[in-house]
N, C-alpha and C positions, 0 to 999 in steps of 0.2 A: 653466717654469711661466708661464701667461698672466695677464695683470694682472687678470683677473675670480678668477682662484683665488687669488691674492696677498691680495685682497680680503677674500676670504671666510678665509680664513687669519686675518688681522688681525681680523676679529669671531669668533673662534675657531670659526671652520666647516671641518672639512677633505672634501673633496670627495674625494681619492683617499686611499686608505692602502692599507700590504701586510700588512695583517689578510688572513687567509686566507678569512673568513668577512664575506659583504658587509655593508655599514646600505645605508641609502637615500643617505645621502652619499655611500657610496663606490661606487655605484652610480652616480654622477652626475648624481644625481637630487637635488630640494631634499626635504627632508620640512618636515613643518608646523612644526616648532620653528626648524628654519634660515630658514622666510617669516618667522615672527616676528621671528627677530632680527635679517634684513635690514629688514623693515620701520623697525623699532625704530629703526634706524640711521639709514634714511631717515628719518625724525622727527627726529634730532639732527642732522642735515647740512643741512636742509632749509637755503633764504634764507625769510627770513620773509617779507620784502617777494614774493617770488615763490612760493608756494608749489609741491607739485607737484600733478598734478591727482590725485583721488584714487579716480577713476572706475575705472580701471584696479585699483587697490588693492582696492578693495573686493569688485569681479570676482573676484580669486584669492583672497582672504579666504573667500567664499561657496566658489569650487571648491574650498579645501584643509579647510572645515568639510564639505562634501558627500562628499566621498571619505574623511573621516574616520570622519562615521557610515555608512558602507558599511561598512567595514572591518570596524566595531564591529559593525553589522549580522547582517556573516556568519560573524562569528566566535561571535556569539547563537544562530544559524541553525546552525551547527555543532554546537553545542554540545547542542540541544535534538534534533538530529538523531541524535545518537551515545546521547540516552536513549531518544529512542523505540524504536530498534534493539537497544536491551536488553531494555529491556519489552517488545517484539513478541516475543523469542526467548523468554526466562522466560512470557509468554505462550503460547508456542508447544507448547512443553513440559508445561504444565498440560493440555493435547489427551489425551494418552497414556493409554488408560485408560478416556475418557468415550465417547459416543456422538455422533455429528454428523450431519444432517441435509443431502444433499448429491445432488446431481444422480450418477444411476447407475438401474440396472433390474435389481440382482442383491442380493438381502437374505439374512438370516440368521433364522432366525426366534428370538421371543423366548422368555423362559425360562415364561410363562407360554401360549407359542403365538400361532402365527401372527404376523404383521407391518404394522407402519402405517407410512404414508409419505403422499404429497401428490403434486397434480399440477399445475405453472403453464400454464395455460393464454391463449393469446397474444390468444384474442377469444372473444366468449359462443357456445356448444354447447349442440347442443338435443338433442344424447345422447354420451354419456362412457363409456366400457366399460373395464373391468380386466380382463386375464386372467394369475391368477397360472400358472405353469407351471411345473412341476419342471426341473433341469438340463440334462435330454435333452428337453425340450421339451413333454414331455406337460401335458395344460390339467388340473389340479385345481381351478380354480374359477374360475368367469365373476360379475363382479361390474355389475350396471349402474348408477350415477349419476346417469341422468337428465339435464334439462337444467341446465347450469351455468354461472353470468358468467366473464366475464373475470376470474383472475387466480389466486391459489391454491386449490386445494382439497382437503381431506385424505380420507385413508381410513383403513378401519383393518379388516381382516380376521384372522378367530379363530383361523385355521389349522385347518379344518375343511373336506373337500373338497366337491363338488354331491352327491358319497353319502355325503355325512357321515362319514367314515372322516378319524379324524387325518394330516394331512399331514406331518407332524415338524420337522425343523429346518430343513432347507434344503441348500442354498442354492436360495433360488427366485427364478427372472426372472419381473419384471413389466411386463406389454406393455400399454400404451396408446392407445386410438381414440379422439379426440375428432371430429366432428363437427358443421355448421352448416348442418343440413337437409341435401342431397346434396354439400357442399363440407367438406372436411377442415379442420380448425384445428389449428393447430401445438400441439405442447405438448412438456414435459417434466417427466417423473419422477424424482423426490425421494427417497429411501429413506435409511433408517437403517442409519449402521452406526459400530462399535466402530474406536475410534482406535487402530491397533496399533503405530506407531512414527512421528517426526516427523522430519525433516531440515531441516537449514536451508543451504542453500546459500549460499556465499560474495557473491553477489548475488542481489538479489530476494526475494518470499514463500517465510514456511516450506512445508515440504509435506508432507501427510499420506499415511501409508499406513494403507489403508481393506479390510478383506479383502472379497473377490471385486470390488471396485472398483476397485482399484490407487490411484495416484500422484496427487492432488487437490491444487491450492494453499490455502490456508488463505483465501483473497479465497472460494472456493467453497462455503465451508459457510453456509447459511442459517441453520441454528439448531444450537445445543446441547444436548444433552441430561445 
């Protein structure tokens, strides 16, 4: 044993032990209670006519309070992390059931007919076209918007075709033009659909399954219904 562990011994610090399970002592490591009580020591050892300088003291004082509130920090940070992670799942699972508001071009129609959804558009269009279309592709109804700004815009069709003849449930793909004089703008479509099961995977966002849309993250829904 070297005279620095002898030391620490005699102020009852022990540095190593065959504890199976480490401290910070036995780590070889000082923790904040053993600075103290060398310090301490060093206060009753001290020559008075000489003292020691205490620049250096004060130094490790600040670092072993710094690294204390970290500790404390993240063990805060931990702790608030492991409820959000609850609450996002119990959240998650409140989905099941309702209806959400999500990027997709395949709808259901609703129980009173036809289908509403929205379209983001990336810059202002001086003409916007829908065209609802059945499964296999055929056009039952052309819808035009007109000119539109930048950003959302909704729709909401009756489910009623160009000859008026009910178009029924669906599933219907909805195709989208937007336009800025002879130059395209970007855009995408919004559509409603019924939450049918949620998964939460071991990391990351829950995820929804969406019928005729598939697999969506829960970051992806715009609204609720």
């Amino acid at each position: 044993m070297s005279s620095f562990d002898t030391t620490l011994n005699n102020l009852g610090i022990n540095r190593t032990t065959s504890t199976p399970t480490p401290s910070p002592s036995a780590s070889g490591q000082l923790g904040q209670s053993d600075f103290l009580k060398l310090m301490t020591a060093q206060l009753k050892n001290q020559d008075p006519f000489a003292p020691v300088d205490n620049t250096q003291m004060v130094a490790q004082m600040a670092q072993f309070s710094s690294v204390a509130g970290i500790s404390e920090m993240n063990s805060t940070l931990k702790a608030i992390s492991d409820k959000l992670a609850g609450t996002s799942q119990s959240d998650a699972l409140a989905y099941v059931g309702r209806t959400v508001l999500t990027e997709g071009n395949v709808a259901f129609g609703r129980t009173a007919g036809g289908i509403a959804g929205a379209i983001e558009l990336d810059g202002d269009a001086t003409q916007v076209n829908i065209s609802i279309q059945s499964a296999d592709g055929q056009v039952l109804k052309n819808m035009q918007l007109g000119p539109q700004s930048k950003g959302t815009v909704e729709f909401d069709w009756d489910g009623k075709t160009d000859a008026g003849a009910d178009a029924g449930n669906g599933p219907f793909k909805v195709v989208v033009t937007a336009a800025q004089n002879n130059s395209a703008v970007t855009s995408r479509t919004l559509v409603w659909a019924p939450v049918a099961a949620v998964s939460m995977p071991a990391s990351g966002t829950p995820v929804l399954t969406l019928p005729g849309i598939g697999q969506v993250p829960i970051t992806a829904v715009r609204q609720i219904g």
